[in-house]
C-alpha positions in Angstrom: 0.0 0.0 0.0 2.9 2.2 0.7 3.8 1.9 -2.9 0.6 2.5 -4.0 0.7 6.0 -1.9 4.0 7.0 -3.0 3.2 7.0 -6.8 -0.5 8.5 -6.4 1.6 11.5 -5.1 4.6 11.5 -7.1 3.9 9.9 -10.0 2.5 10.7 -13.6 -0.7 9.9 -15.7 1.4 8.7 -19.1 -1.3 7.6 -21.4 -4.5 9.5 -22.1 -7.4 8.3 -20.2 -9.5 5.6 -21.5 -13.2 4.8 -21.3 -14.2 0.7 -20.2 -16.9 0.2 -22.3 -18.6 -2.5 -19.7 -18.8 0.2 -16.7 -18.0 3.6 -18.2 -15.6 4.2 -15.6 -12.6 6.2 -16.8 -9.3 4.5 -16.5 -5.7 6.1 -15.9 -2.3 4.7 -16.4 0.0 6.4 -13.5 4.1 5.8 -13.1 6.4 6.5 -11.0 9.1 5.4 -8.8 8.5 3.7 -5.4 10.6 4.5 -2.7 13.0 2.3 -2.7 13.5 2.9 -6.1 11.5 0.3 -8.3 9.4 1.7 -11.5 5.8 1.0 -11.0 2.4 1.5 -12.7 -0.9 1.3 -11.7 -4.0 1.7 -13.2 -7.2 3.7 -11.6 -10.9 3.5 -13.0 -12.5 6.4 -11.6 -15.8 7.5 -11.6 -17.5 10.5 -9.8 -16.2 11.0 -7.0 -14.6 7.3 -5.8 -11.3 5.5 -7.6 -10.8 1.9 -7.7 -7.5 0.6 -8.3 -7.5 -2.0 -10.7 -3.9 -3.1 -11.0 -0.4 -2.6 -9.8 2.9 -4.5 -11.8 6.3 -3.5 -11.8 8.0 -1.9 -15.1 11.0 -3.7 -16.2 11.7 -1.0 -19.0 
């Protein structure tokens, strides 16, 4: 969770957001570095005013 925390506040949306057909939630791509220094990404559907994280995966480029 900690790593989750760091990039939500440090990190950057790369890719343009994108709309899930299914649920109309929109989805962002966010990267950053955790802090001990591993690339991560996560993705977050939000909608209104609540944000699900879907996914979190390490970046090996």
């Amino acid at each position: 969770m900690q790593d989750v925390l760091a990039i939500c506040k440090s990190g950057a949306v790369v890719m343009a957001p994108g709309k899930d057909i299914k649920t109309g939630q929109w989805k962002y791509r966010i990267e950053g570095i955790t802090p001990d220094r591993r690339k991560v990404a996560l993705v977050v559907a939000c909608r209104l005013e609540r944000a699900v994280f879907i996914t979190v995966f390490e970046r090996t480029s």
